[in-house]
C-alpha positions in Angstrom: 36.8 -7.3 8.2 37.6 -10.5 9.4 34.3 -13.1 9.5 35.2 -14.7 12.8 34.9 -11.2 14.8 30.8 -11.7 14.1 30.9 -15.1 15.8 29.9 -16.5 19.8 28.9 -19.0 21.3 24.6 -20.2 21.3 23.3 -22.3 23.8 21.4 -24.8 21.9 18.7 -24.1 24.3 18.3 -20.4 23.2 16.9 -21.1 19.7 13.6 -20.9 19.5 11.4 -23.8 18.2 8.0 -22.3 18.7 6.5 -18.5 18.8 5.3 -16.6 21.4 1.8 -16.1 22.1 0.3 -13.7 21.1 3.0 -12.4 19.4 3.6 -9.2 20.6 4.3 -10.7 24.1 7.9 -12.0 23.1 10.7 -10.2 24.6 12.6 -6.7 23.4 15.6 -5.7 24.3 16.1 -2.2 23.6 19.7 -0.7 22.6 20.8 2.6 23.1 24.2 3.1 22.1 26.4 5.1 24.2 23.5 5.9 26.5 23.1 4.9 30.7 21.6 2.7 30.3 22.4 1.1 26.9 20.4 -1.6 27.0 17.1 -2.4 28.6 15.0 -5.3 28.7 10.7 -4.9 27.7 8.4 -6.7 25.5 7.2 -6.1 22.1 4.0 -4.7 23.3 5.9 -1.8 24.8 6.7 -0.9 21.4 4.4 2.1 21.6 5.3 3.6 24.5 9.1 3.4 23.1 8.3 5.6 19.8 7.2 9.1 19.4 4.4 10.7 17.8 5.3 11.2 14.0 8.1 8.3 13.8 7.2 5.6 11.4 7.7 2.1 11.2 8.3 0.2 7.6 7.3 -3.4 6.9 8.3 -5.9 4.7 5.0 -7.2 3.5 6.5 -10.5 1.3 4.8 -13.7 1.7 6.8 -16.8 2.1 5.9 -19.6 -0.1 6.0 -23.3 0.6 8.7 -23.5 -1.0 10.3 -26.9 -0.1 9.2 -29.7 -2.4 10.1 -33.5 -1.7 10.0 -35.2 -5.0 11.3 -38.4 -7.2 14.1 -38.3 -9.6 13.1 -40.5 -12.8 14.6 -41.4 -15.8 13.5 -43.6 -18.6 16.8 -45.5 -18.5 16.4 -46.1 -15.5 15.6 -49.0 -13.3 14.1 -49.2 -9.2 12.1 -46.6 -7.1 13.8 -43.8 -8.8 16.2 -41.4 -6.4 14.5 -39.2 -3.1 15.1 -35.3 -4.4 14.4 -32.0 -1.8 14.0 -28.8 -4.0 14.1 -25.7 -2.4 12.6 -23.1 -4.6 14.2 -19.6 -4.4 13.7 -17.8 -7.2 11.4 -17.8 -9.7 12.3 -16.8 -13.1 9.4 -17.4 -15.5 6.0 -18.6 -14.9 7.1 -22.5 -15.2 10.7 -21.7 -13.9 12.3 -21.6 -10.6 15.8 -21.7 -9.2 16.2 -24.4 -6.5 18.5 -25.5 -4.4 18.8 -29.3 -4.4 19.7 -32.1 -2.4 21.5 -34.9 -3.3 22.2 -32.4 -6.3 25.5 -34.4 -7.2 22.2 -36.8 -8.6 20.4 -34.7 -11.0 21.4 -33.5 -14.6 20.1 -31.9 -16.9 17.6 -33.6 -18.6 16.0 -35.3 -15.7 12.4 -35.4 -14.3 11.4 -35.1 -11.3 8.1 -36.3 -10.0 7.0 -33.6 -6.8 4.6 -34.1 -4.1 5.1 -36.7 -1.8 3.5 -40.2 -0.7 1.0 -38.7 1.0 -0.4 -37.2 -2.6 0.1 -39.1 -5.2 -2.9 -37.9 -6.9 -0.6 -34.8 -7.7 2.2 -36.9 -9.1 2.6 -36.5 -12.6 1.1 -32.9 -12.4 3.9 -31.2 -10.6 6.7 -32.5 -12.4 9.8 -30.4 -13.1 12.8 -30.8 -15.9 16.5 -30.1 -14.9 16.9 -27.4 -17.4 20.3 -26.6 -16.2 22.8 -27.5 -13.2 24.7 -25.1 -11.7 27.5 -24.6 -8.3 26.3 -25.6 -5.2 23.6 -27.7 -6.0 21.9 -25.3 -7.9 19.3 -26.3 -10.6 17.4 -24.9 -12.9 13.3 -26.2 -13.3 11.0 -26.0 -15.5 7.7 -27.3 -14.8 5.0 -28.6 -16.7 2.6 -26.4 -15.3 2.6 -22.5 -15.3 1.6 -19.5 -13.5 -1.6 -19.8 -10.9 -2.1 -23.2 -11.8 1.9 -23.7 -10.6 1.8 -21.7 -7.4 -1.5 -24.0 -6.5 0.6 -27.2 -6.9 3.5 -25.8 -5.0 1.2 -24.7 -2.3 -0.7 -27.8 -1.9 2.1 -30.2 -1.7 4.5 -27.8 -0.6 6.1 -27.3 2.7 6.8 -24.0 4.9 10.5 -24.0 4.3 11.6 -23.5 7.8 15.3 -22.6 9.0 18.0 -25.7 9.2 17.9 -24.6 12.8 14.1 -25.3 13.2 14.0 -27.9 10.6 16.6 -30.2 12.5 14.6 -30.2 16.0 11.2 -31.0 14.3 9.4 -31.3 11.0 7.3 -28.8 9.9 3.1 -28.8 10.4 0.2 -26.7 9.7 0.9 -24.5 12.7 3.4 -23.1 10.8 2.0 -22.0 8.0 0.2 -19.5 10.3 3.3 -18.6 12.8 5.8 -18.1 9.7 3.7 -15.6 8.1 3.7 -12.0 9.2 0.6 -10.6 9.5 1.4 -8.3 6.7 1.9 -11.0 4.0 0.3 -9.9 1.2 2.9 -10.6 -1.8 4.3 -14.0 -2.5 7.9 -14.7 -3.6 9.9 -14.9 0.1 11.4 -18.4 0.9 12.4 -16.9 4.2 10.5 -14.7 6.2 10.9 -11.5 7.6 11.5 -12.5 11.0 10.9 -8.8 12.9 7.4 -8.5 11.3 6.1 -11.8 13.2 6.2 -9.8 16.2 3.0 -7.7 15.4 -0.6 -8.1 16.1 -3.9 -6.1 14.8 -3.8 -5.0 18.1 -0.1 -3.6 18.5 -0.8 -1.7 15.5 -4.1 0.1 16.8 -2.0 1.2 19.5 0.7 2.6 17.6 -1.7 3.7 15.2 -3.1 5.4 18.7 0.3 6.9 19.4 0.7 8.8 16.0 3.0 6.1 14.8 2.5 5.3 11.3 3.0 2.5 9.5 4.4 2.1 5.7 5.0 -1.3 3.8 7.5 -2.5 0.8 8.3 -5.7 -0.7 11.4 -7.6 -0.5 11.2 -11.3 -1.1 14.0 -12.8 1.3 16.3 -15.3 -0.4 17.4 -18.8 0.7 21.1 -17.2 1.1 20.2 -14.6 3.7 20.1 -16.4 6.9 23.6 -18.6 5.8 26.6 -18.3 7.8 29.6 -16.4 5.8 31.6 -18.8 4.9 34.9 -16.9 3.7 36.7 -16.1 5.9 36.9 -11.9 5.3 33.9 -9.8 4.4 35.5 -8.3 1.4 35.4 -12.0 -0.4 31.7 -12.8 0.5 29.2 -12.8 -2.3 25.5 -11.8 -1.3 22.7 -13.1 -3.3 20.4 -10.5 -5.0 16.7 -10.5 -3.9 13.7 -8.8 -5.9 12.3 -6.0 -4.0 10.1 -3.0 -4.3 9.5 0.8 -2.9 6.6 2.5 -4.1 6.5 6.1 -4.9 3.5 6.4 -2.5 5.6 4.8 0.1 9.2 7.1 -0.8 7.0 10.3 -0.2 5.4 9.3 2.9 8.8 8.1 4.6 10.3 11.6 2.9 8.0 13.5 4.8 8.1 12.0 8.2 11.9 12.8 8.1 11.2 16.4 7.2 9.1 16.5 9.8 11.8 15.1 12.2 10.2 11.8 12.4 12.2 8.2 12.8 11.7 5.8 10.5 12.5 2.6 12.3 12.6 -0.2 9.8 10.9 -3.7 10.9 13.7 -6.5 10.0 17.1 -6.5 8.2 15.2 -6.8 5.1 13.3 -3.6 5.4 16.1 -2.1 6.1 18.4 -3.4 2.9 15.8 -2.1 0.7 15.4 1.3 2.1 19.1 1.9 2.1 19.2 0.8 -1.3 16.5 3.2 -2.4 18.0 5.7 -0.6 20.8 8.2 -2.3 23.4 9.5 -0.8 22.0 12.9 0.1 19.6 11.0 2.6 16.0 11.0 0.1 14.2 8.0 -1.1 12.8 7.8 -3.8 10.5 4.9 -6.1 13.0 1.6 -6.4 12.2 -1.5 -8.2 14.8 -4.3 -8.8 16.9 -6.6 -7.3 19.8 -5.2 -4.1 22.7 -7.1 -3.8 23.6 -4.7 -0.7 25.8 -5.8 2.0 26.2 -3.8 5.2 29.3 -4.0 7.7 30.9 -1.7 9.7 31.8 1.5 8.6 28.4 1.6 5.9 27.2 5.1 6.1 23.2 4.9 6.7 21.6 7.1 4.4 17.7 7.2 5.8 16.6 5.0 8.5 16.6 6.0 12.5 16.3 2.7 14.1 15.6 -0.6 13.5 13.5 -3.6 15.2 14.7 -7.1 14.5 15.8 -10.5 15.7 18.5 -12.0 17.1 20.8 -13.6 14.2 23.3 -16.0 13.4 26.2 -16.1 14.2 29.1 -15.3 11.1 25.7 -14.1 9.0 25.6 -11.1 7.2 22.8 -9.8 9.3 24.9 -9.6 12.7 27.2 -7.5 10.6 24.3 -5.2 9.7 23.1 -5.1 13.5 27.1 -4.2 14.5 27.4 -1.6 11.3 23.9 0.2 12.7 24.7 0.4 16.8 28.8 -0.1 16.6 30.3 -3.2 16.9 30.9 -3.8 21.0 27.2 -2.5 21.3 26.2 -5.4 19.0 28.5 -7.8 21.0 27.3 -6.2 24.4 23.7 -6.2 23.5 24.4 -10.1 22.5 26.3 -11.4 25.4 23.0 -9.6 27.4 20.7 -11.6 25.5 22.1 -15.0 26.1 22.7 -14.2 29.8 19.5 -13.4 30.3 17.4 -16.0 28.5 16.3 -14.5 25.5 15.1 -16.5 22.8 17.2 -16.4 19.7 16.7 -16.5 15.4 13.3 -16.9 13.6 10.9 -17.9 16.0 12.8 -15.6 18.9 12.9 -12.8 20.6 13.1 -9.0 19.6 15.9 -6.4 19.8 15.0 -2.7 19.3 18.3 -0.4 18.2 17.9 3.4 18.7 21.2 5.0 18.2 21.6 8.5 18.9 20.8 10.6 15.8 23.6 10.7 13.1 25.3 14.1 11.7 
């Protein structure tokens, strides 16, 4: 399909710069495709009310990790101050290794050091410093630190910062309120450097009351890759590449999903990532089953869901491979419709924004 048919118009004032509070109180717009009416406006905390008894809700329970590190490019050669470096860390591959995104990457090469952690902690200098192992496209790098395991993911989260969207991260710098909103309250297992935007929504208290409602609640692990939230930039679908992200369904967690569906239960999937990782688990006779690895899976229109019964997530990008997902799920003039309602009406828009809840009718 051709990329531009995913893209409209954003007031700047739309995007969201802040949360809600308390969380649940943000705005839902609930989509019914093909129903009167389709769409109708509510609040997360009506979430309850909107589910039945025996329908279950999956989480992504990733934690994101401060993943963007402002650091010094030195070499020995070298004369000066050295050259400013941003890393952005999105995947680890060893327990001194990352891949990271880096700017100006046209800088480094391989063989450099880089000195991490900032001005404001120069008592950590020296003892978070990386080697360009390898440069790749796109200001992609390879580094290899000089520290490893726990005693690494204490250095990157002390001088770290919460890597928040472009969108955000134009309008304001980051701050220690952040590390609080841009954590679900399911975090449990770092290795996002994204988060999962849907699961922000939800409270202790939200969940008692679904809990209250006979609605269950099931978790699995997908950390969310620094390419998920990018606009496509080709200009059909067919010649986008995802990028793979680790992820994990537990046998524990196939069964219990299994069951609510042959009980006629929903399972209505908290975020686009959720939902990625359950269709990926999935076969094609509609059972899931224990899945471990990394899903490269990219859903536009025409995609046959094989398990999940509705979804609950944000309001996203345009030309981004997640408004493709929302359109494949409720059709795409429901996705446009439900859209053009959205930013006629005020709704708040990406990360830090609003809910939309899709229940399409069920599928043959």
């Amino acid at each position: 399909m051709r990329v531009d048919l995913f893209d409209f118009e954003l007031p700047p004032e739309r995007i969201a710069l802040r949360p809600v509070s308390p969380r649940d109180a943000a705005r839902m717009l609930v989509v019914h495709p093909g129903d009167a009416p389709e769409l109708t406006d509510a609040h997360v905390f009506d979430l309850p009310a909107l589910l039945r008894p025996g329908d279950a809700l999956v989480v992504n329970d990733t934690r994101v990790v401060p993943a963007r590190l402002d650091g010094i490019r030195r070499r020995t050669s070298s004369q000066g101050e050295g050259v400013r470096v941003e890393a952005m860390l999105h995947k680890r591959v060893g327990p001194d290794t990352w891949l990271a995104l880096a700017r100006p990457g046209k800088r480094l090469a391989p063989g450099d050091r880089i000195a991490f952690g900032g001005e404001g902690n120069t008592c950590l200098l020296g003892s978070l410093d990386a080697t360009v192992e390898e440069k790749g496209e796109g200001g992609e790098v390879t580094l290899r630190f000089d520290l490893s395991g726990a005693a690494l993911d204490e250095a990157v989260a002390a001088v770290g910062h919460i890597p928040l969207p472009p969108y955000i991260a134009a309008k304001r710098p980051d701050d220690e309120q952040d590390r609080s909103d841009y954590q679900t309250m399911f975090a449990a297992y770092e290795g996002s450097v994204a988060a999962p935007t849907a699961g922000l929504h939800f409270t202790p208290d939200l969940i008692h009351r679904l809990e209250e409602r006979g609605v269950e609640t099931h978790r699995v692990t997908l950390h969310v890759g620094a390419g998920t939230f990018l606009p496509v930039k080709a200009d059909d679908t067919t010649d986008h590449r995802m990028h793979a992200e680790w992820g994990e369904v537990s046998a524990a967690t196939a069964e219990a999903l299994n069951t609510v569906k042959a009980r006629g239960g929903r399972v209505v999937t908290v975020g686009t990532t959720a939902t990625r990782l359950i269709e990926s688990a999935a076969s094609d006779a509609g059972r899931l089953a224990a899945w471990r690895g990394e899903t490269d899976i990219f859903i536009t229109p025409g995609y046959r869901f094989r398990f999940i019964d509705g979804m609950l997530t944000n309001f996203h990008l345009p030309r981004s491979t997640l408004v493709m997902l929302v359109a494949a799920f409720i059709g795409h003039e429901s996705q446009k419709r439900a859209y053009t309602h959205a930013i006629a009406n005020g709704y708040r828009f990406y990360s830090y924004g609003d809910a939309c809840l899709l229940l399409p009718k069920a599928r043959a």
